[in-house]
SELO-334412 format. One record per atom (N, C-alpha, C): residue number from 0; residue in one letter; atom name; z, y, x. Coordinates in steps of 0.05 Angstrom, whole numbers, plus 5000, padded with zeros to 4 digits. Layout:
BEGIN
[NUM 'A' 'CA' [Z Y X]],
...
//
This chain:
BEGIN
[0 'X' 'N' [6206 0467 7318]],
[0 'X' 'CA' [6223 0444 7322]],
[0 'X' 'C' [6211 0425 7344]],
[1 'X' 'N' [6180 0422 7347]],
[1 'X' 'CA' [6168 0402 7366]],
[1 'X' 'C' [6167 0414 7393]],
[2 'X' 'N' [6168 0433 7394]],
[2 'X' 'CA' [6172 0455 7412]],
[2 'X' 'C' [6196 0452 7425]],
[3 'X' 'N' [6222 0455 7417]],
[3 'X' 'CA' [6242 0456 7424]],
[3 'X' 'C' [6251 0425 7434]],
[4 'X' 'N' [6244 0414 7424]],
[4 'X' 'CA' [6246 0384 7425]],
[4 'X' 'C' [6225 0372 7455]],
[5 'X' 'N' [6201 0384 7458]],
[5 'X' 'CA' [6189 0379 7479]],
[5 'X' 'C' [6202 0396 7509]],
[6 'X' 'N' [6205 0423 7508]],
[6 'X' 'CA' [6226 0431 7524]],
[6 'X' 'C' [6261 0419 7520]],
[7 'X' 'N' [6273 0409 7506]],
[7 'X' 'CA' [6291 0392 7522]],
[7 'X' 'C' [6286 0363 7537]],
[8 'X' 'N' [6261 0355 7525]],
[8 'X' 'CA' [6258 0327 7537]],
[8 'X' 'C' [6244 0332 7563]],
[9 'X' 'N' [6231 0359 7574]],
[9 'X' 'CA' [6211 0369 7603]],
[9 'X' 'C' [6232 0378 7613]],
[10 'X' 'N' [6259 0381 7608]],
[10 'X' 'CA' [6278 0399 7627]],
[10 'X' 'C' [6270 0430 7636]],
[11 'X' 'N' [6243 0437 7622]],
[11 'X' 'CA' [6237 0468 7630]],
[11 'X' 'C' [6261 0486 7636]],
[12 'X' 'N' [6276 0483 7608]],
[12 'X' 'CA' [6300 0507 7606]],
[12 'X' 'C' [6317 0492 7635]],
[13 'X' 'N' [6322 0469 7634]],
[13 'X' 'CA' [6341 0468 7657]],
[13 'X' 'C' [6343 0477 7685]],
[14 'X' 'N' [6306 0479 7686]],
[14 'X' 'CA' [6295 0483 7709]],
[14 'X' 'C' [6299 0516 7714]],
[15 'X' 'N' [6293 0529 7688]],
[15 'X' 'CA' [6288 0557 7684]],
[15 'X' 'C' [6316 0569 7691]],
[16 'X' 'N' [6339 0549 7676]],
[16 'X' 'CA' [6374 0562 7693]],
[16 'X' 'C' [6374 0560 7719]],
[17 'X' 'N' [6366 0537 7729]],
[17 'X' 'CA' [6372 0529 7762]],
[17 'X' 'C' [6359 0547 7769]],
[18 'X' 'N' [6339 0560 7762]],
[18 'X' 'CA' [6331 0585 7783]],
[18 'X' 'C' [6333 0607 7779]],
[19 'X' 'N' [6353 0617 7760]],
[19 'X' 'CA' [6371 0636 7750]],
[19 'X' 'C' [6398 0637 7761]],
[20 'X' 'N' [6410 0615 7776]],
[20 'X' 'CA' [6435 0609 7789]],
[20 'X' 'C' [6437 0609 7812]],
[21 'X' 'N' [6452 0630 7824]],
[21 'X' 'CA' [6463 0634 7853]],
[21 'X' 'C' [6483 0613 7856]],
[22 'X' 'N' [6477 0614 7883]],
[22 'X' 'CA' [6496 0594 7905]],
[22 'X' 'C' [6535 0595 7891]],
[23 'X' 'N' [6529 0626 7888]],
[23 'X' 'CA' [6557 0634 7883]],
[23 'X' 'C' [6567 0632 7852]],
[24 'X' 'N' [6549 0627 7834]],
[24 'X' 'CA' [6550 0620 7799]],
[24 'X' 'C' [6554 0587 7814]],
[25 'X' 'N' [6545 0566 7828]],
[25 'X' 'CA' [6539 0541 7818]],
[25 'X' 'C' [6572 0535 7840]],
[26 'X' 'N' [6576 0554 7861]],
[26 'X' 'CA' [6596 0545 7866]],
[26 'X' 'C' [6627 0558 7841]],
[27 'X' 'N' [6623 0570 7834]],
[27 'X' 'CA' [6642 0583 7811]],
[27 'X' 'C' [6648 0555 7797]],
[28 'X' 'N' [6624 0549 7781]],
[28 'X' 'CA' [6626 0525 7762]],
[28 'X' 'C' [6628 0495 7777]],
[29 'X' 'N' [6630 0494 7792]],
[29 'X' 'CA' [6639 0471 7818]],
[29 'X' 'C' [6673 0470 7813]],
[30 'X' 'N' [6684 0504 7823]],
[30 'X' 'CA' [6702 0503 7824]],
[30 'X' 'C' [6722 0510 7792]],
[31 'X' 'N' [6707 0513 7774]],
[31 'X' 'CA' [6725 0510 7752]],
[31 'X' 'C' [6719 0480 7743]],
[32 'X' 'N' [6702 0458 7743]],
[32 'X' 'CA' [6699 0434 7745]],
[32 'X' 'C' [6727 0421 7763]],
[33 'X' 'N' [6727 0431 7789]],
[33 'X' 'CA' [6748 0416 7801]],
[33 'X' 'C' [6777 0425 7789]],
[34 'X' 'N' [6782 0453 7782]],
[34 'X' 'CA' [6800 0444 7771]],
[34 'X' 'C' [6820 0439 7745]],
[35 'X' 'N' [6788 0431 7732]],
[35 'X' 'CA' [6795 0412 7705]],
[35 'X' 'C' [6789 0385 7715]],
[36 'X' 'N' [6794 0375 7730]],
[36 'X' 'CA' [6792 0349 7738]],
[36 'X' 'C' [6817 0337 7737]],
[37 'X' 'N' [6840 0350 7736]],
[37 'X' 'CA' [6867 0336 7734]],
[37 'X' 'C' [6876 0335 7701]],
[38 'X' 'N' [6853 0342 7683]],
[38 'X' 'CA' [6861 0358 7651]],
[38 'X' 'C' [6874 0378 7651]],
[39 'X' 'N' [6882 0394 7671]],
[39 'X' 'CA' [6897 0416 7660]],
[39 'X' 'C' [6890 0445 7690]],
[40 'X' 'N' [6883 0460 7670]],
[40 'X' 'CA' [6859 0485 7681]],
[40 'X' 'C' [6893 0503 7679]],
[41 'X' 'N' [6904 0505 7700]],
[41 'X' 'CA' [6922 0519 7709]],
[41 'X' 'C' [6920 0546 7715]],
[42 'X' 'N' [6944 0566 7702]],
[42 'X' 'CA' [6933 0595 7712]],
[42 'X' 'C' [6939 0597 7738]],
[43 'X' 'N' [6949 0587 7759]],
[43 'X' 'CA' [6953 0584 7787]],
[43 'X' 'C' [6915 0578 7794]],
[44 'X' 'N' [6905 0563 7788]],
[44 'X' 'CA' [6881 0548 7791]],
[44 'X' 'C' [6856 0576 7782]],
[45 'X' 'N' [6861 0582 7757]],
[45 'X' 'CA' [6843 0609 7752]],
[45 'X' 'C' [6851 0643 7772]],
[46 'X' 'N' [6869 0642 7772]],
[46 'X' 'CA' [6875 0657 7795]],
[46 'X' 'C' [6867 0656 7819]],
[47 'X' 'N' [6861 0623 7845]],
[47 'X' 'CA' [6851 0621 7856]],
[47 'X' 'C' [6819 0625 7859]],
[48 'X' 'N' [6814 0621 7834]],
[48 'X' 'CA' [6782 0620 7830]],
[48 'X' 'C' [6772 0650 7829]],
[49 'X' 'N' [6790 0674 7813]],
[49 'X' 'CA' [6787 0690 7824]],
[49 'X' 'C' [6791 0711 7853]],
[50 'X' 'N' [6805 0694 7862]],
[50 'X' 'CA' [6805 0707 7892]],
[50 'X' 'C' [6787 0697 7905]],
[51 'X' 'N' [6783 0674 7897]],
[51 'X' 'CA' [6753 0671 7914]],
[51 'X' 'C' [6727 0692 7906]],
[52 'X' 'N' [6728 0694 7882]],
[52 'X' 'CA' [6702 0707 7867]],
[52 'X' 'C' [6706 0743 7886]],
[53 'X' 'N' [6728 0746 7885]],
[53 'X' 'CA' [6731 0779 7893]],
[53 'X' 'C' [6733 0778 7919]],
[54 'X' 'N' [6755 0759 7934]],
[54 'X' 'CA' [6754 0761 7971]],
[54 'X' 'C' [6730 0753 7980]],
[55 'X' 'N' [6722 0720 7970]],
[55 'X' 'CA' [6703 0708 7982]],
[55 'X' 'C' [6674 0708 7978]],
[56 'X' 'N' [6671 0731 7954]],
[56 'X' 'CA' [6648 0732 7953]],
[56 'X' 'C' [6638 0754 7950]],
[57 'X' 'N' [6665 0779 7951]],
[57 'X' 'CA' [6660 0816 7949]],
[57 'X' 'C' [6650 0819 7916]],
[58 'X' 'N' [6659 0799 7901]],
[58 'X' 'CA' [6653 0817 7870]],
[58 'X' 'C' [6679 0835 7863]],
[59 'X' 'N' [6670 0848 7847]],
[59 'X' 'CA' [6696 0869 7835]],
[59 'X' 'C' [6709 0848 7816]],
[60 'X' 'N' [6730 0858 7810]],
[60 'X' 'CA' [6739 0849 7785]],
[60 'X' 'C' [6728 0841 7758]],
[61 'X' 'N' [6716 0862 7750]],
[61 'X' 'CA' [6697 0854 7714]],
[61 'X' 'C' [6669 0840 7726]],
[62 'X' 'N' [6663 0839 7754]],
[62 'X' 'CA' [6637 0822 7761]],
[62 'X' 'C' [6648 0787 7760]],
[63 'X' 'N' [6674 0787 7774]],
[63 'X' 'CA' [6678 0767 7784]],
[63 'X' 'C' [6690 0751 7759]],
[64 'X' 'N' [6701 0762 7733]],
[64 'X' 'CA' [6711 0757 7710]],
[64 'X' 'C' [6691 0748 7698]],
[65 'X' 'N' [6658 0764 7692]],
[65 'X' 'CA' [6639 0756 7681]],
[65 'X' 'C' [6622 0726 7691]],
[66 'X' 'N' [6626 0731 7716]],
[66 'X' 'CA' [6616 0710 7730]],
[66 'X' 'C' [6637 0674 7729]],
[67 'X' 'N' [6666 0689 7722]],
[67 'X' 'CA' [6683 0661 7722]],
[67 'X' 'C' [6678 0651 7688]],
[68 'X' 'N' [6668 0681 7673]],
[68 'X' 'CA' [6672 0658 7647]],
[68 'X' 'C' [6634 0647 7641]],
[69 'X' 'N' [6617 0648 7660]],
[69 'X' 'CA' [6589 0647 7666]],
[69 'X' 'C' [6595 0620 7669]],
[70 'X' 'N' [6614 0618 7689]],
[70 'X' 'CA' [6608 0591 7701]],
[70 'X' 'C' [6626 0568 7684]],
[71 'X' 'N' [6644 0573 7666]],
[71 'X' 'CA' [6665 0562 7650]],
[71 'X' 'C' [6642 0556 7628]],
[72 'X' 'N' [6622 0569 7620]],
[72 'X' 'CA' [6606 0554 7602]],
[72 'X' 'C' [6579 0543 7615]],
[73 'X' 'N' [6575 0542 7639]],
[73 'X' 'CA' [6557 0529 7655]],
[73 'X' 'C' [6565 0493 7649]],
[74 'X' 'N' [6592 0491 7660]],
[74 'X' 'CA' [6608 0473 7660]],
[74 'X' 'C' [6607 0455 7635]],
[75 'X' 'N' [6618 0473 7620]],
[75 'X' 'CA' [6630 0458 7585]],
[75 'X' 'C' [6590 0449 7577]],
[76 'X' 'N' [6566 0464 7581]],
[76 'X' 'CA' [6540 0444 7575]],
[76 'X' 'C' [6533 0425 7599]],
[77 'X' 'N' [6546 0425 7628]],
[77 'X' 'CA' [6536 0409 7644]],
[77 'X' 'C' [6542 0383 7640]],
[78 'X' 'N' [6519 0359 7644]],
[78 'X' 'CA' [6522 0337 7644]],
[78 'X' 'C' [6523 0314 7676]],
[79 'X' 'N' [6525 0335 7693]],
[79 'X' 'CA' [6530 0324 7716]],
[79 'X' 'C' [6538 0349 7738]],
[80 'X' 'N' [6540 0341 7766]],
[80 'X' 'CA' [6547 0360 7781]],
[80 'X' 'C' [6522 0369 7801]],
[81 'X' 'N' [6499 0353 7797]],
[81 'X' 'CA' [6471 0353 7816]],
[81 'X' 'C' [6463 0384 7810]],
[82 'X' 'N' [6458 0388 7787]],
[82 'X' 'CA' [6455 0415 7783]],
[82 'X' 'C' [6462 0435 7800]],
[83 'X' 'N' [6487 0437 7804]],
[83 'X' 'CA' [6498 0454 7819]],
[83 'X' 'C' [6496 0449 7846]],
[84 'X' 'N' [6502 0437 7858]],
[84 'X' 'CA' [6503 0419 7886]],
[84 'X' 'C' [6482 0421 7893]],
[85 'X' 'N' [6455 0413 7886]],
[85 'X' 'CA' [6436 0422 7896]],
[85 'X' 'C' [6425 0447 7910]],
[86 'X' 'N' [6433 0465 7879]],
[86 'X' 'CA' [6435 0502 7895]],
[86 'X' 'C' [6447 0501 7917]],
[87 'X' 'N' [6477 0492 7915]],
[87 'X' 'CA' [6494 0501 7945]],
[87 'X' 'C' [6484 0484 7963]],
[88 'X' 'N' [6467 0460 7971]],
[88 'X' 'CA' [6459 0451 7987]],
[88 'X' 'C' [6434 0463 8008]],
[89 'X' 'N' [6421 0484 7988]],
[89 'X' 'CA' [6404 0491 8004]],
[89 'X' 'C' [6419 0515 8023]],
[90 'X' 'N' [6446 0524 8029]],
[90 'X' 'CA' [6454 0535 8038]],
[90 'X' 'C' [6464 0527 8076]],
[91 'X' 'N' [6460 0545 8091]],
[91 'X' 'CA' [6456 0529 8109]],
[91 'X' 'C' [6490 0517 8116]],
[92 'X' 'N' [6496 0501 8127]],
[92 'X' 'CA' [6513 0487 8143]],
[92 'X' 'C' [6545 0500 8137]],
[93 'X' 'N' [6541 0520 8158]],
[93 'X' 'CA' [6572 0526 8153]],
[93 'X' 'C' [6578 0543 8127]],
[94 'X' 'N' [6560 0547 8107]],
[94 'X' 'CA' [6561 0563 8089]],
[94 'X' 'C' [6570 0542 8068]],
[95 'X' 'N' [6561 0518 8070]],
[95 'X' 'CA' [6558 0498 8055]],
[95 'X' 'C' [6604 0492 8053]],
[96 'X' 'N' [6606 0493 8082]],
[96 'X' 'CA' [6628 0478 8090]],
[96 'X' 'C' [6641 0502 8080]],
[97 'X' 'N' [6636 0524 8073]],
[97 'X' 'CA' [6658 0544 8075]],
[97 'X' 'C' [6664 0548 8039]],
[98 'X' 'N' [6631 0541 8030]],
[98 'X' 'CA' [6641 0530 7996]],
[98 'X' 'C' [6662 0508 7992]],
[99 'X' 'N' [6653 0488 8008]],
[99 'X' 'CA' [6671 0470 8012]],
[99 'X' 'C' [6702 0471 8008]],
[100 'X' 'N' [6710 0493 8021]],
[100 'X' 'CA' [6734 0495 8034]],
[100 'X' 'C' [6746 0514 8008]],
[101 'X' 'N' [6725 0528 7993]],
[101 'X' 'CA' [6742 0550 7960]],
[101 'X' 'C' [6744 0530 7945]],
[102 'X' 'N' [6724 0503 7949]],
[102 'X' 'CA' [6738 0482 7922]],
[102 'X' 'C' [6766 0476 7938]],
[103 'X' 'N' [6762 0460 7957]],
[103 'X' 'CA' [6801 0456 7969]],
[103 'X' 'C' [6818 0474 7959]],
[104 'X' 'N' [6809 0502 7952]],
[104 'X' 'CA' [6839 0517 7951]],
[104 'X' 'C' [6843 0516 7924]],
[105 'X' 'N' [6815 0507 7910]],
[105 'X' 'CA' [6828 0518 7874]],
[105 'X' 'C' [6839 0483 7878]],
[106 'X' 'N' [6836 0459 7882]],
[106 'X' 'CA' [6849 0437 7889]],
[106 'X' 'C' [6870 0444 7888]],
[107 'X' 'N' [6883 0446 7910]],
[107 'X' 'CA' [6902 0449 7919]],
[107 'X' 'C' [6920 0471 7915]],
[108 'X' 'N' [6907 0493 7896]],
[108 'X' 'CA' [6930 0510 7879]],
[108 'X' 'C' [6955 0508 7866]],
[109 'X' 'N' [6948 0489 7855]],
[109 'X' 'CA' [6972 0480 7837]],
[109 'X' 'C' [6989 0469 7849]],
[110 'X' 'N' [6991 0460 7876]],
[110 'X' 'CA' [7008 0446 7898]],
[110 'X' 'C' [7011 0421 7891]],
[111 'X' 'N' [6990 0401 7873]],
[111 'X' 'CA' [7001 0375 7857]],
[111 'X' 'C' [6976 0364 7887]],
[112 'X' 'N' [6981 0339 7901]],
[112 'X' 'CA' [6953 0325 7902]],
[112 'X' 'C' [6943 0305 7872]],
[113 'X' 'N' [6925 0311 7866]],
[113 'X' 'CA' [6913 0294 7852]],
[113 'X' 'C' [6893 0270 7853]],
[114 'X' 'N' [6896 0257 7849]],
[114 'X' 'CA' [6874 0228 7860]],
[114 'X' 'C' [6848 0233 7851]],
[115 'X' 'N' [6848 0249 7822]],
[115 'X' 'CA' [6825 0257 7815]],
[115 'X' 'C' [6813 0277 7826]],
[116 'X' 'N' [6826 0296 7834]],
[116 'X' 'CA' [6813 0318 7845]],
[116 'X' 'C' [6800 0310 7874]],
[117 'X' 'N' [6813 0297 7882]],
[117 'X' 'CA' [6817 0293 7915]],
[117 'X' 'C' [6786 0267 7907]],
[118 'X' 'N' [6782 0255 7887]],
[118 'X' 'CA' [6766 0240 7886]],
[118 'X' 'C' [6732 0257 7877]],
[119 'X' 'N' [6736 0265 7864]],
[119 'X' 'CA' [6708 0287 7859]],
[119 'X' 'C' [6708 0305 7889]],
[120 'X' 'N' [6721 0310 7900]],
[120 'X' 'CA' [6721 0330 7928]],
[120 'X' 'C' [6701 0309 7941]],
[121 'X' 'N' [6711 0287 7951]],
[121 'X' 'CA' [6704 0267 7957]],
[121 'X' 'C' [6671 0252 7949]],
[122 'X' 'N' [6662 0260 7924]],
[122 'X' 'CA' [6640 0251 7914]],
[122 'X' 'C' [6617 0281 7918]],
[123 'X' 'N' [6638 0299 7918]],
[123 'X' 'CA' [6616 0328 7928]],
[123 'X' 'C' [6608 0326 7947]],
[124 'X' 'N' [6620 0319 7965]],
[124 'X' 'CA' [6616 0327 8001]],
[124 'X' 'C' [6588 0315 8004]],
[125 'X' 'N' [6585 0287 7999]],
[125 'X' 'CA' [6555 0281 8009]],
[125 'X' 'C' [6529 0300 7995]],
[126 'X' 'N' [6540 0306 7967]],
[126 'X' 'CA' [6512 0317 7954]],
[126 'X' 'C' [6511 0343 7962]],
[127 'X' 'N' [6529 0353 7978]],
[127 'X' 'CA' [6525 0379 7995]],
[127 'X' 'C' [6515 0376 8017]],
[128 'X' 'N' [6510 0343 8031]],
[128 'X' 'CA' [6505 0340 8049]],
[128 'X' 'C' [6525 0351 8073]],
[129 'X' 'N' [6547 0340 8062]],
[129 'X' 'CA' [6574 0348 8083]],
[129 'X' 'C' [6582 0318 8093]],
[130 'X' 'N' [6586 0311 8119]],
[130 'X' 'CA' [6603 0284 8113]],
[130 'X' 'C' [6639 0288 8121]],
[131 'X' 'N' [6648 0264 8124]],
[131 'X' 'CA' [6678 0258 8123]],
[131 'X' 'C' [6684 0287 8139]],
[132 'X' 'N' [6679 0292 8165]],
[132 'X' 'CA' [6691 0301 8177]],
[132 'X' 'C' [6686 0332 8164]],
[133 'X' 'N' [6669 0345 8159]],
[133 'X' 'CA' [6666 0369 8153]],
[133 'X' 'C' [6689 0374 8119]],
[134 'X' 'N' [6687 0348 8104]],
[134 'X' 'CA' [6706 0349 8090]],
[134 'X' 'C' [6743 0357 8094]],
[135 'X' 'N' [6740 0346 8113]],
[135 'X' 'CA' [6767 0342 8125]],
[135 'X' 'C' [6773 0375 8139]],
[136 'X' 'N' [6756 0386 8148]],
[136 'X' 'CA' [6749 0414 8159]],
[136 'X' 'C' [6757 0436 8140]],
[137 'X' 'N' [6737 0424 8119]],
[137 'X' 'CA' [6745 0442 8096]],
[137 'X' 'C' [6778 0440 8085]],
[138 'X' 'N' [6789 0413 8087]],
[138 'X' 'CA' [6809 0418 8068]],
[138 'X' 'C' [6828 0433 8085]],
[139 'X' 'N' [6827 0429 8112]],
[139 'X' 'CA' [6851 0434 8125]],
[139 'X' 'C' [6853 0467 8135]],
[140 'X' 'N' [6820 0476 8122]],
[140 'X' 'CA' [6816 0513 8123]],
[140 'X' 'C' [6840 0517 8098]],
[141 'X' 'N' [6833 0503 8082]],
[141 'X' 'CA' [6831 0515 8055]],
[141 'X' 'C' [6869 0513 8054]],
[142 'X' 'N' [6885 0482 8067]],
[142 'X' 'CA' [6910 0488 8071]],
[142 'X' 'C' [6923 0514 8083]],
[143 'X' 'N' [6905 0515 8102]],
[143 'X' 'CA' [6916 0546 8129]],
[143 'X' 'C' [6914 0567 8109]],
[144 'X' 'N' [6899 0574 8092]],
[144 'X' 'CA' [6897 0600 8082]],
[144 'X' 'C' [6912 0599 8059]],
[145 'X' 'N' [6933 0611 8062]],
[145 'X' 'CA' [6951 0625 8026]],
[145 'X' 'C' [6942 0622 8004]],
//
């Protein structure tokens, strides 16, 4: 019990996931975060998330399934978004912007703008170390592409 209790208060385990988590798990759970940001996790929205997982990232199908419901309970214990954001930050530049640009599309799936969504997009960009304009980069990829 003192044990368990001393590793949640040292963050070991937290530390021990973050270095168990690819760029591509912390952006998954980014993007099922954004789009429960409007309350409603749309099958238009999980569909997008898997075309990202299989186009944009070359997983198969039962990889990219295992990995979307990986990151669906990444999510439901996370208590912030630093966790993740940090991983994808150490990614360089345009890699960063091009994560950027698979949250815009699961956004923007559902064809609704949302204030919320569009507002967490908005609060990511810096902790990716993106500013306005690369934001704006991203969204307007993420419009052009189907």
């Amino acid at each position: 019990m003192i044990k368990a209790l001393k590793s949640l208060f040292s963050g070991s385990k937290s530390a021990e996931m973050d270095s168990e988590t690819s760029p591509e798990l912390a952006t998954a759970a980014l993007m099922v975060e954004a789009a429960m940001t409007d309350g409603v996790y749309a099958n238009v929205e999980h569909d997008q998330i898997m075309k990202v997982l299989t186009t944009g990232f070359g997983l198969d199908d039962d990889k990219a399934e295992a990995m979307l419901s990986e990151a669906e309970d990444l999510i439901d214990q996370a208590v912030d978004h630093y966790r993740f954001t940090k991983i994808v930050k150490e990614l360089p530049h345009e890699k960063r912007v091009e994560m950027l640009t698979h949250l815009w599309s699961v956004v923007l799936a559902d064809g609704e703008n949302d204030a919320h969504e569009d507002a967490l997009l908005r609060r990511l960009a810096p902790l990716l170390a993106l500013d306005d304009h690369d934001r704006a980069r991203a969204r307007q990829a993420a419009q052009q592409d189907p």
